[in-house]
LUMMI-257977 format. One record per atom (N, C-alpha, C): x, y, z. Coordinates in steps of 0.05 Angstrom, whole numbers, plus 5000, padded with zeros to 4 digits. Layout:
BEGIN
XYZ;...
***
This chain:
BEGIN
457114987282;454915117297;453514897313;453314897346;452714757364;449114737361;447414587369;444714637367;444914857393;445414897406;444115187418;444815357402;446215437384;446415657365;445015657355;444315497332;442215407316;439915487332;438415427350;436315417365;435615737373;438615857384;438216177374;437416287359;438816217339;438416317310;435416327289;434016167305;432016057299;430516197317;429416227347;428616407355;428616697354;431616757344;431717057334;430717157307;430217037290;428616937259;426216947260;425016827285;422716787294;421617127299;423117207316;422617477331;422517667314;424817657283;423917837276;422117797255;421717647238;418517557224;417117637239;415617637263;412817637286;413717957280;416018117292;416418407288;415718497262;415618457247;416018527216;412518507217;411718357229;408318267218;406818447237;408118377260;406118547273;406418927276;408718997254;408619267252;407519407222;408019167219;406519187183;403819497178;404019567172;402519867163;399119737154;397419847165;395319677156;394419847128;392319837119;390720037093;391020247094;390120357109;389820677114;392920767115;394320667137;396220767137;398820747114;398620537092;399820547068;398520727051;395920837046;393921017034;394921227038;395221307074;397021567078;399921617077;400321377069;403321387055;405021447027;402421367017;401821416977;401521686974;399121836995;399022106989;402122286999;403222187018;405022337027;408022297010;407622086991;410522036975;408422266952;407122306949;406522426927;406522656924;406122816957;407023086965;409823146959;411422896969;414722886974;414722896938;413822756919;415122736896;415123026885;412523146883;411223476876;413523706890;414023556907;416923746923;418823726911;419323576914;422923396901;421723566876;420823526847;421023646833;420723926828;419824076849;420424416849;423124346858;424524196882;426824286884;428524276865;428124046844;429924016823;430024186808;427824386804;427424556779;429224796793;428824876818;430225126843;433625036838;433824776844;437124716850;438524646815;436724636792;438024666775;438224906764;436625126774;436625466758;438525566770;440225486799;441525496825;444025386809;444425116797;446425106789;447625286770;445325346743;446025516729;446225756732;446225846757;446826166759;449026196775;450425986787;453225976801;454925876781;455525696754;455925786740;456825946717;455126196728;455926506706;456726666725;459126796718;460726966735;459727196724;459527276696;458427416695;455327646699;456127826714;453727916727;451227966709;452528066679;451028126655;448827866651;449527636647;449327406640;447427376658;448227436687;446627336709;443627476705;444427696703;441227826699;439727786685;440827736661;438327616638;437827326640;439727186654;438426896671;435726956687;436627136701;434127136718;431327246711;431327416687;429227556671;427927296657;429527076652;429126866639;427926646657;428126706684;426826426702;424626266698;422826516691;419726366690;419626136665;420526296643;421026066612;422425766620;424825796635;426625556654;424925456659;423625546688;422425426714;420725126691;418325326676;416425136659;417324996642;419325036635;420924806616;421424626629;424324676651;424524396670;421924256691;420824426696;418024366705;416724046682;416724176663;414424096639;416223846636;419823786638;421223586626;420423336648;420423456669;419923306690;417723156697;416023316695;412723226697;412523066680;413123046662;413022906636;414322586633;416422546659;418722316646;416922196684;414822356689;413722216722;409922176704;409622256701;407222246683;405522196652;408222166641;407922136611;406422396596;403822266579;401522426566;400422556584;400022516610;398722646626;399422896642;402122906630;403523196647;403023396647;401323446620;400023716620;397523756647;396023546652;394723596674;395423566696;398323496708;399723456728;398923636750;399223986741;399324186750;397124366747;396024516763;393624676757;394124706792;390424876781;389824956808;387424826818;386524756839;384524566851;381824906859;379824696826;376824866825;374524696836;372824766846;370624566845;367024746835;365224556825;363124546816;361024386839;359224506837;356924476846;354224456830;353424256842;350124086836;349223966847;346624096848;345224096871;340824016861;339823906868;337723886877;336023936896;332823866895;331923906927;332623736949;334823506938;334923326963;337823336967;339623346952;342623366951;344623626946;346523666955;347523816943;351023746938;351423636920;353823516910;355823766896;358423736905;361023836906;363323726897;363423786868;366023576849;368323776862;370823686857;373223726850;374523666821;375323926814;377023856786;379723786790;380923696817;383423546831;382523256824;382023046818;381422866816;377622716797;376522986802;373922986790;371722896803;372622696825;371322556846;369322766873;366822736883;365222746893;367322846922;366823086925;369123176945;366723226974;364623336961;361923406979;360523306982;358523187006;354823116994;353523167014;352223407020;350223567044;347823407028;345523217048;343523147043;341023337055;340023507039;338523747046;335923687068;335523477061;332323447078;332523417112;335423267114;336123187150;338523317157;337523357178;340023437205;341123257217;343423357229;345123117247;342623107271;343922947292;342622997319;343423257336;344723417337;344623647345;344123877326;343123837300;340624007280;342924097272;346124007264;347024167243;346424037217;346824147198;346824017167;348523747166;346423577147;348323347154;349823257123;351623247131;354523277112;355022857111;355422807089;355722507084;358722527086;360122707071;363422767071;363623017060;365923077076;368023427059;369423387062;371023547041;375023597047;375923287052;377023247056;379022967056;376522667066;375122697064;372422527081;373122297061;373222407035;372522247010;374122266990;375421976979;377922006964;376521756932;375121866912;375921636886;377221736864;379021486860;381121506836;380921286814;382021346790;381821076775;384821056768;386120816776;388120756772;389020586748;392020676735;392320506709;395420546707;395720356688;398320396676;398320496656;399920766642;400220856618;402820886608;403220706588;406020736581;408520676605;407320516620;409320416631;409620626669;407720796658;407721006695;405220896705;405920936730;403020876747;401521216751;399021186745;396921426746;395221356763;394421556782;392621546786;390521916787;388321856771;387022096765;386222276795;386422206824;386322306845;387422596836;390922486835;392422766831;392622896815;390722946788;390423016762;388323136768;389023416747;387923646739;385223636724;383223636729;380323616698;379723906697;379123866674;378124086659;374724096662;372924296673;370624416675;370224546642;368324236629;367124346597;365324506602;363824536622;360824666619;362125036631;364025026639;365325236657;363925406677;361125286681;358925426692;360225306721;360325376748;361525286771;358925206786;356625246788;354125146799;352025146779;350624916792;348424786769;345924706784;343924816781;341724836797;340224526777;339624306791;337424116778;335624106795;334324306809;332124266814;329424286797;329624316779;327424466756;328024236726;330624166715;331224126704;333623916701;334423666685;336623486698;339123736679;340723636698;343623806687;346323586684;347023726678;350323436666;353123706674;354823556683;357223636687;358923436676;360723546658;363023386646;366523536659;367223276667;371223386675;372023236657;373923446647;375423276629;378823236631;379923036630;382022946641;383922916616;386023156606;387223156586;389622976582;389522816559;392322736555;393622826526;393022996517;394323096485;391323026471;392723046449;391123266423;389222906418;387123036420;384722806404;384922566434;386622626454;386522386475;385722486501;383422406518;382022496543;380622246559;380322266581;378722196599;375622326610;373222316608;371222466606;370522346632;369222506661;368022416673;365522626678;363322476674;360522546666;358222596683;357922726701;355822726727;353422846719;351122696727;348522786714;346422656737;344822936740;343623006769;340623036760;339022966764;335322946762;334523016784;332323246780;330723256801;329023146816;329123146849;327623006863;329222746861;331322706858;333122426863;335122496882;335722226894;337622226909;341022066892;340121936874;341621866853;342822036840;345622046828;347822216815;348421986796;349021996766;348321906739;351822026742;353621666738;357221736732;357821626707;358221656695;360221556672;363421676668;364321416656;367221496653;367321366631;369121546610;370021516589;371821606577;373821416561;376121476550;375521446517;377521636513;378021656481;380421676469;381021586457;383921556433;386021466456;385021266483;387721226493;388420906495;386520776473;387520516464;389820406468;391920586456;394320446457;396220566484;395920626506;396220816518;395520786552;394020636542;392220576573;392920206572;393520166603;393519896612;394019676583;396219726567;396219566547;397619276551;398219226590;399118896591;397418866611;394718946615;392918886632;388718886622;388118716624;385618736620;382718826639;385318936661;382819086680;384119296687;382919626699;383619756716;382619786737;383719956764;382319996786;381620236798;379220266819;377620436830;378620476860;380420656858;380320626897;378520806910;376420786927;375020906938;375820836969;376321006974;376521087001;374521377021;373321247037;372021447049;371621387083;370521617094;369521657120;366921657130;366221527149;363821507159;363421657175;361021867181;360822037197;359721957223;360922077241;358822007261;356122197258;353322237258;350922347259;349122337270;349822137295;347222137312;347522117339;345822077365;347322207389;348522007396;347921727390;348321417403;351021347382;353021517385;355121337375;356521117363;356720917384;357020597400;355220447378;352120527383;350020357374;349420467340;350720727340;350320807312;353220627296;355320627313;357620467293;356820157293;355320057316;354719777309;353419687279;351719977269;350119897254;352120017224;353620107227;355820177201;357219977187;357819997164;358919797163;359719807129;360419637110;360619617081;358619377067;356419407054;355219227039;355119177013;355918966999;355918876970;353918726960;353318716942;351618506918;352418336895;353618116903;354217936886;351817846862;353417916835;352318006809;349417696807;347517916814;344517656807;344717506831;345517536853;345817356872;345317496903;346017466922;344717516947;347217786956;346217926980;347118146987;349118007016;351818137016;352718027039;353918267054;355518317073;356318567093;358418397113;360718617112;362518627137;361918687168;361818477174;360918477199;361818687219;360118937225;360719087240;361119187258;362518947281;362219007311;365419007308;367518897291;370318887295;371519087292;374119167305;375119407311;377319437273;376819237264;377419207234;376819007220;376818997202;375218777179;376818807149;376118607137;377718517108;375718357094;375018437063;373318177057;374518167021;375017937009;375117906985;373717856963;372517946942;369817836929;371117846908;371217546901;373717526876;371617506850;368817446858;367117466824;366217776833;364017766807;362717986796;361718056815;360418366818;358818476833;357818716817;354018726835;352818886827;353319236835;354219266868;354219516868;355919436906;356619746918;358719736943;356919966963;356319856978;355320096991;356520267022;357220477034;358620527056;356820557067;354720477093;352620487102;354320507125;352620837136;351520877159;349020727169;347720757202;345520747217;343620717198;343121057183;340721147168;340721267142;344021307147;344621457113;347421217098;347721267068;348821097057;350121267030;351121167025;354221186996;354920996981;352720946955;353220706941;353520746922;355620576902;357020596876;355220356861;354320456849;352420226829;353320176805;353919996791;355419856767;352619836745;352819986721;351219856700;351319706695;353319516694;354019336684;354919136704;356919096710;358118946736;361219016755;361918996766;364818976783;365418746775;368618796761;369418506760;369918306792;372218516804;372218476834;372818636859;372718596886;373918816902;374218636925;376118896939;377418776960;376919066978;375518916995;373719187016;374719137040;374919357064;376319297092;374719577102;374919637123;375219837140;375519807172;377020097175;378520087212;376320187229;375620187255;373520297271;375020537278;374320787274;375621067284;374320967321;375620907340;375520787365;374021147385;375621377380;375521547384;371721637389;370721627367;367821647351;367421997363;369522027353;369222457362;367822547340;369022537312;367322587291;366922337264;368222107269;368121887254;367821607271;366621427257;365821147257;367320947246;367721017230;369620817210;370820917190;373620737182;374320917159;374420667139;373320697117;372120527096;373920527077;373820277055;375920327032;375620017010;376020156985;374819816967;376619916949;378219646941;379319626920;377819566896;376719646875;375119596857;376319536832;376019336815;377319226793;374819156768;374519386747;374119366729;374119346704;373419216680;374819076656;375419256624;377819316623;378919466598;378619336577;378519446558;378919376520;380219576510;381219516498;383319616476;382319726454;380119926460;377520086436;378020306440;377920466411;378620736421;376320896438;373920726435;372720936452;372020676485;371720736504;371020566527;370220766547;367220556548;365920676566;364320536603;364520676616;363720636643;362520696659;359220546658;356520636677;356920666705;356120836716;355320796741;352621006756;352020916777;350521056796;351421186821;351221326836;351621416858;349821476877;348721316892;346721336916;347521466943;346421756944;347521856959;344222036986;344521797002;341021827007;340021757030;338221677042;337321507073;337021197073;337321127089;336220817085;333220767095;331920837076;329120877076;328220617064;327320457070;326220177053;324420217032;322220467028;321520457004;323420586976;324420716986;326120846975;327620726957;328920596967;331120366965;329920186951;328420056953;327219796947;326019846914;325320156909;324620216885;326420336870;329320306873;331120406851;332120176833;332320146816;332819956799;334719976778;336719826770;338719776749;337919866729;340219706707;339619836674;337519506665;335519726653;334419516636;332219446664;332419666679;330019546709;331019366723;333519256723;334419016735;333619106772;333018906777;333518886813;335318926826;335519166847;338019136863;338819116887;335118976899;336718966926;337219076949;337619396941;339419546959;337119526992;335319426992;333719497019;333619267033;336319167032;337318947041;339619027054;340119237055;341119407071;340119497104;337819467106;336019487118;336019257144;337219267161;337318977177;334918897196;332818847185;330618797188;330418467194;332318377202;332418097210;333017827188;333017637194;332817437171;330817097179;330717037150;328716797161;325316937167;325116857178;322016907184;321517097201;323217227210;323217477232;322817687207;324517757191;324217847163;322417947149;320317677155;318617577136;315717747153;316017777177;314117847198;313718147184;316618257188;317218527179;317218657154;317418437135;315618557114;312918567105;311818297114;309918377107;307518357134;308018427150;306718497170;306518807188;309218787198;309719087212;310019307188;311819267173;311719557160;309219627137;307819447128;305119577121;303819617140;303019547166;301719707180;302819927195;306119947200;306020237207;306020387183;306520377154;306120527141;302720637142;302020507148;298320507147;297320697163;298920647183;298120787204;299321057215;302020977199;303421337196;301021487171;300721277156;298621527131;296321667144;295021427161;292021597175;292421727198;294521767214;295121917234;298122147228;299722137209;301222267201;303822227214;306022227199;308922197201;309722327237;308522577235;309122737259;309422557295;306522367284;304722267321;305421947327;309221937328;310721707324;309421477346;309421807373;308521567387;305321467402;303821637384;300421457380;300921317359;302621297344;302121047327;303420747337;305520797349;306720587360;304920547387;302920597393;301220577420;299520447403;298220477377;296220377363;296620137355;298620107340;299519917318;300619617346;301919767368;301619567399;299619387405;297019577401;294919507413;293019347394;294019357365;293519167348;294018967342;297018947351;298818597354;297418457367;297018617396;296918517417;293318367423;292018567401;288818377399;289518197378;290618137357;290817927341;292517707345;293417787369;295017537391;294017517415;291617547416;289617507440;289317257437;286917037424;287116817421;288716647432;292016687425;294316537425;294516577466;294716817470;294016897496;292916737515;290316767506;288016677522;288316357527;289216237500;288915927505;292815907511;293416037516;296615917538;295715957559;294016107567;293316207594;291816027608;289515887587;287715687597;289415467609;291415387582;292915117581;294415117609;295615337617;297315367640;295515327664;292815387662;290615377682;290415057687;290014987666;289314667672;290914587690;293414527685;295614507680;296414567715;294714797724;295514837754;293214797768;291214757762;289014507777;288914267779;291214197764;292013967763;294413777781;295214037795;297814067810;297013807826;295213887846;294713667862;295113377859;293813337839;292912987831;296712957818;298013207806;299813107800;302712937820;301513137852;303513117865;302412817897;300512757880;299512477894;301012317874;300912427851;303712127838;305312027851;306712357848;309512337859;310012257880;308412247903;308212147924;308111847930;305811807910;305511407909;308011317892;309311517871;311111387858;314211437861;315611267871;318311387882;320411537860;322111667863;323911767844;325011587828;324911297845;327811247822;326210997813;323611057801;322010967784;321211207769;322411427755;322011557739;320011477717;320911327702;319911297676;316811247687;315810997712;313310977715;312311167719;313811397735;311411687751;311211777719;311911837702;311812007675;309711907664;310311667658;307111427642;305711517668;304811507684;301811637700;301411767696;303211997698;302912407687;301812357666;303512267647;301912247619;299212167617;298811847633;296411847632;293111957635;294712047666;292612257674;292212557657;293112657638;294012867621;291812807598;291612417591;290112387570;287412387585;287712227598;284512167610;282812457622;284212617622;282412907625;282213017602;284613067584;284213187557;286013347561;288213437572;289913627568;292713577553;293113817547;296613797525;298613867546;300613737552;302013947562;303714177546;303314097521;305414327511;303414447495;300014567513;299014717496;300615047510;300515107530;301215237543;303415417529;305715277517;307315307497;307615457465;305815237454;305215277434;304115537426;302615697443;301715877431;302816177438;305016037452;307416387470;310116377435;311116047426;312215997404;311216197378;308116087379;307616397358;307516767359;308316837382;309216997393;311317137390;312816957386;315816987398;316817137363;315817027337;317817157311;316617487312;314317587319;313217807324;315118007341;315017887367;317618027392;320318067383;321317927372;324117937356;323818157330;322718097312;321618237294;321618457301;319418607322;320218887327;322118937341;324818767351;326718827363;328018947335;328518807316;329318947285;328219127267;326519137288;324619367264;324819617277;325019717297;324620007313;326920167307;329619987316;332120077314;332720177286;332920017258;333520067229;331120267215;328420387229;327120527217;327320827218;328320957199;329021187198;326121467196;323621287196;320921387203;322021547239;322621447249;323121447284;325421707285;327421777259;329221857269;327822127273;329222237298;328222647312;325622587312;323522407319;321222437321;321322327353;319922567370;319422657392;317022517410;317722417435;315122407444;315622357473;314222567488;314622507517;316322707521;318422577541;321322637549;323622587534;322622347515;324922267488;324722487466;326522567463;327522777435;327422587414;328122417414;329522247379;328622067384;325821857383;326121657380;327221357370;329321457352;330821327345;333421157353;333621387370;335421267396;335221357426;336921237451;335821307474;334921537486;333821497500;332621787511;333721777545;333322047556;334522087573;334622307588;334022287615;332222427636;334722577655;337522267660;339322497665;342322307656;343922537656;346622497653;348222507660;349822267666;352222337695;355122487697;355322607716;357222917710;359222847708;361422937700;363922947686;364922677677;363822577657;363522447642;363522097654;362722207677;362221837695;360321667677;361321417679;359521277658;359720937674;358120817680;357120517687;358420337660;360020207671;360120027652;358219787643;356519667623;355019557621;353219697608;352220047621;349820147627;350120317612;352420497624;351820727597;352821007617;352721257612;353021517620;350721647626;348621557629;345321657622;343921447639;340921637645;338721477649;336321477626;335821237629;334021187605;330921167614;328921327618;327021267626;324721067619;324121077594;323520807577;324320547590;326720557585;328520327594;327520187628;327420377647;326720287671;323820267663;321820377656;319320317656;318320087654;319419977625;319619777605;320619557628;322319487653;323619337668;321819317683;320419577688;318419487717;315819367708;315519437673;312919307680;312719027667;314918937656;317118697656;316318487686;316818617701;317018547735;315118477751;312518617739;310418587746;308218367727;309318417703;308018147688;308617907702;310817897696;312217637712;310917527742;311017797757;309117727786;307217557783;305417717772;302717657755;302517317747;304417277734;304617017715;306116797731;307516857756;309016697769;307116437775;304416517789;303716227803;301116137771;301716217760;300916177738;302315857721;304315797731;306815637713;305415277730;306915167705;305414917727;307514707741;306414547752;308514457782;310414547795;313114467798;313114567820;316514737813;315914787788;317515037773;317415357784;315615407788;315815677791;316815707828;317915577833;318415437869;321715427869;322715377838;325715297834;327115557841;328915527857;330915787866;331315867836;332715787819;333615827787;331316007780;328615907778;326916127768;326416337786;326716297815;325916547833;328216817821;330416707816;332616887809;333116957776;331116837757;330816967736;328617097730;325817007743;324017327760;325817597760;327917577776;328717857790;330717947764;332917707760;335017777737;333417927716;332017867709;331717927674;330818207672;328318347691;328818597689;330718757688;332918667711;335418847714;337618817687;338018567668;339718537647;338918727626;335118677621;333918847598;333819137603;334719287635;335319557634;338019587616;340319357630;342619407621;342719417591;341319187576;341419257545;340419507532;338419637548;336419747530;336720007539;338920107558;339720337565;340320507541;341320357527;342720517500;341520457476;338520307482;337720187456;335120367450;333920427420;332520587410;330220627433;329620927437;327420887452;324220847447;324820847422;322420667410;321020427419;324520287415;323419977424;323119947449;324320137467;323720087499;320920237507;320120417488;317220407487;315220207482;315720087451;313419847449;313219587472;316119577482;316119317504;314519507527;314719677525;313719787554;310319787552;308919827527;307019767519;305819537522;307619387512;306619107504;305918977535;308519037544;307618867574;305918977593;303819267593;302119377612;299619267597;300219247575;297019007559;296918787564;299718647568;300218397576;298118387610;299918497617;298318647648;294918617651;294018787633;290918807628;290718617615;291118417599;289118167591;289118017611;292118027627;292717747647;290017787668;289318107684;287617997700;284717927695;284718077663;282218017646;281517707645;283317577635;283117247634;282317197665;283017257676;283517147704;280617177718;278617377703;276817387706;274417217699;275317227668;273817017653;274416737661;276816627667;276816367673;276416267706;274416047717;273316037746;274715757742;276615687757;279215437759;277615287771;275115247789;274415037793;272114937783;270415017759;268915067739;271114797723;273814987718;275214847703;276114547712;276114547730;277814267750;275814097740;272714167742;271014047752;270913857726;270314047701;270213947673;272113697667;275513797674;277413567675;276513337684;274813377705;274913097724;273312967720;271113067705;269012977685;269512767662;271712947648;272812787624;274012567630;274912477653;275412247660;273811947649;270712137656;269211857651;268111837632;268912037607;268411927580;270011757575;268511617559;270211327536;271911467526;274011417520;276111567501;275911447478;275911487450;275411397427;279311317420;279211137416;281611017397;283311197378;284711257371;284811357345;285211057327;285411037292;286910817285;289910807289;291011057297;294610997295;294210837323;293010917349;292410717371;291910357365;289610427355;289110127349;291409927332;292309977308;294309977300;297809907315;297109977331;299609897355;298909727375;296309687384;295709557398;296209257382;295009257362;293909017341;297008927345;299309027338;301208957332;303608917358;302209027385;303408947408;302008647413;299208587410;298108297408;300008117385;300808177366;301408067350;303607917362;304908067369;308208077390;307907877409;305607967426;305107757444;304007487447;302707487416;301407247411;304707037401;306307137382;308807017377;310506937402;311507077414;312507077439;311306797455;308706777464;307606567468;307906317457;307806267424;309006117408;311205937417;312806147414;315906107417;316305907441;314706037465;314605867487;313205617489;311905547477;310405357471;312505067457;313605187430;315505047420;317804977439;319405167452;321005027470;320204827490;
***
């Protein structure tokens, strides 16, 4: 074999590994492969039971014979049926087969829908909200939502998905609005041996109370393994009008056991994450609504992913966690859980708590920013809009966000007023600055700077007061960039021309489905407002800036840019927030010519030029440097002396 063969051979090796990888079946589609060998197996064994009654009646020639074969089918059919089921399922073959029942329980806030096909949570209508076009809003139905507990028994792979439970209470609906109620499925494997799964519903909760428990299957269950697993697989709905901006905010979040909350980053068209220690609980978070599996105890581990449904016709994502929890070899074993099936409401959340009251976190769900933006938002913005939703009421979203505006915006007056001054100085000062520059050539830099500076001290000005007080500003502005969007206070609350404050609003919509790239399919009225009066601050503030900055082509063209980018973001962004900016900046507006009133610039000049001919007092870090520049110079002298 010549090296160009070789070199072939090796490229064609190449080609088909890369083929092999890049056709590889992702999650979902091996998931829908599991269910569909499992249809094919349920087949295959009626055919076997059809093509062996088939054999035995070709066979008998006799017609006599034949007939009482056939009077005899049904006894056959369930025998070979039963032999079969039995050598694919072991102990569990009695529940192989049945018929698919379901139960209902329900509260004032939920109304939950088991399946005795698997026992798993097949329904969950959350009673209190509507989608955005006011139908009932459905978390999942029918195939939305798939959990199983997987194991080895005796050597077969089970999983309880495709298994039969038994309804102990046999009652098919269970009202806990008045009273808590319990539903038990029970998952048969022979005499004295079961699987119990335990649902228990309290009123006025959004919480569903799971346990799972086995009995007498010690020897029977996972006996070369010390964990089994949870596959949960589910669907994210789409529920709100903003699609796009509602899947940005979807996503899967975990709680590493006593430790910090982390999330799959939700802008990728797919994602994979491994959490090889313990965990507290898994949540499928929507925008505003959520689906969390809470551990009494802990997750040993999981392996979580989900695909972006690209489509977003009736789904967002399709979600899925491998969950690995720890077996013993006891005849009885048991398995806590919770089911949060509810809004992402931050008080809500923030007050549900573990076994034993443990902390959990879950309103960390809540993407309310991090670091000190966070920090703004807890304990700043949301007690006072809570404050202010109590004394004006949930209903008047947007007098409160006009109020709670106009409250920032005086307790950041101060900060205001003295950037405003600082910038004043700062531009009475223009003049004397640009006699520097004049006496001092460019390419003596460093000297024109030591003058600036100087002259800066000998009047008394900062230059980076101007600064300093827009910096404290700035975690506030951000802050409510994270706070408007994640508050489910805003969601269908009305004001104006906006229907939903929660997301954009919109005056018109472009026909047959034309859409701006960047921008969106819609006009956002907020959005342009919010730009123009953006536009006009800026006017306002232009000769406001000091030297000979606000003159730079670069800034003349980020004047004009920045309104037109913050239409483009905020086309599609909550119209909440393109309310409070639209707010913020017509007050901005009204202080600027308010100041402008109060401050008389040559009042101000005059003062500067005054301070000139005060003594300036030393500081000691001054003196101190001086002492020790003499020091320098007195040595130096020395030195020259000796030579």
């Amino acid at each position: 074999m010549d090296k160009n063969q070789i070199f072939g051979f090796i490229i064609i090796l190449a080609l088909l590994i890369g083929y092999g990888i890049y056709t590889q079946p992702s999650k979902e589609e091996l998931a829908e492969m599991q269910r569909k060998q499992d249809s094919l197996k349920r087949a295959m064994i009626e055919q076997r039971i059809k093509d062996s009654l088939a054999e035995l009646k070709d066979s008998l020639s006799n017609k006599k014979i034949e007939s009482e074969l056939n009077t005899a089918d049904t006894l056959k059919n369930d025998s070979i049926r039963n032999r079969l089921l039995k050598s694919s399922f072991g102990i569990f073959s009695n529940s192989a087969y049945g018929k698919q029942q379901f139960v209902t329980l329900e509260n004032q806030k939920i109304k939950l829908k088991l399946t005795t096909k698997g026992a798993y949570p097949y329904f969950v209508e959350l009673k209190e909200f509507k989608t955005w076009d006011k139908k009932p809003l459905i978390l999942f139905d029918d195939n939305d939502n798939r959990f199983a507990l997987k194991f080895y028994s005796d050597n077969k792979d089970i999983s309880t998905a495709d298994l039969y439970f038994v309804n102990m209470q046999k009652d098919t609906v269970l009202d806990a609005s008045r009273q808590k109620q319990k539903v038990v499925l029970r998952l048969n494997a022979g005499e004295g041996k079961y699987i119990d799964y335990i649902y228990t519903m309290e009123p006025e909760s959004y919480l569903v109370k799971f346990d799972i428990q086995f009995h007498g299957l010690e020897r029977n269950v996972a006996s070369n393994s010390s964990y089994l697993d949870i596959d949960w697989n589910s669907k994210i709905r789409k529920q709100e009008k903003g699609a796009k901006w509602e899947n940005q905010n979807s996503t899967i979040y975990y709680k590493f056991y006593e430790d910090e909350v982390k999330y799959l980053t939700e802008t990728a068209d797919e994602k994979k994450e491994i959490a090889d220690t313990r965990l507290e609980w898994i949540a499928y978070k929507d925008q505003f609504f959520s689906s969390v599996l809470i551990a009494d105890d802990y997750l040993s581990s999981a392996e979580m992913s989900y695909v972006k449904d690209k489509t977003f016709e009736k789904y967002l994502k399709h979600v899925s966690s491998i969950i690995s929890v720890p077996f013993e070899e006891a005849e009885e074993q048991h398995y806590g859980f919770n089911y949060y099936f509810g809004p992402n409401d931050y008080d809500i959340l923030k007050n549900i708590k573990g076994k034993n009251g443990k902390k959990l976190d879950l309103e960390r769900m809540i993407p309310l920013g991090w670091g000190i933006f966070r920090w703004v938002n807890l304990y700043i913005i949301i007690p006072l809009f809570n404050a202010l939703g109590y004394v004006f009421g949930e209903n008047n979203m947007g007098l409160i966000i006009l109020i709670m505006t106009l409250i920032i915006k005086l307790v950041l007056f101060p900060f205001t007023f003295k950037s405003y001054k600082s910038s004043a100085k700062m531009r009475v000062l223009k003049p004397q600055i640009d006699e520097i520059n004049k006496r001092i050539p460019k390419e003596k830099a460093m000297e024109r700077q030591q003058a600036t500076m100087d002259l800066y001290k000998r009047v008394g000005v900062n230059p980076m007061g101007g600064c300093l007080p827009i910096l404290f500003q700035m975690p506030i502005l951000i802050a409510m960039f994270r706070f408007f969007p994640a508050s489910i206070e805003l969601r269908q609350k009305s004001f104006l021309w906006a229907k939903d404050l929660s997301t954009y609003d919109s005056i018109w919509t472009f026909p047959d489905g034309f859409s701006i790239p960047w921008y969106g399919d819609h006009v956002s009225l907020f959005a342009l407002l919010m730009a123009g009066a953006m536009l006009v601050s800026q006017l306002l503030n232009k000769n406001q800036m000091s030297g000979g900055n606000a003159q730079m082509p670069g800034m003349k063209l980020m004047l004009y840019m920045m309104p037109v980018m913050m239409v483009l973001w905020f086309n599609n962004y909550s119209a909440g927030l393109s309310y409070y900016y639209f707010l913020s900046n017509i007050i901005t507006i009204i202080q600027t010519l308010l100041i402008r009133r109060m401050i008389d610039e040559d009042e101000l000049l005059a003062k500067l030029n005054a301070n000139k001919k005060k003594p300036k007092k030393k500081s000691k870090w001054q003196q101190r440097i001086e002492e020790m520049q003499k020091i320098q110079e007195q040595q130096q002298k020395n030195k020259k002396r000796r030579r």
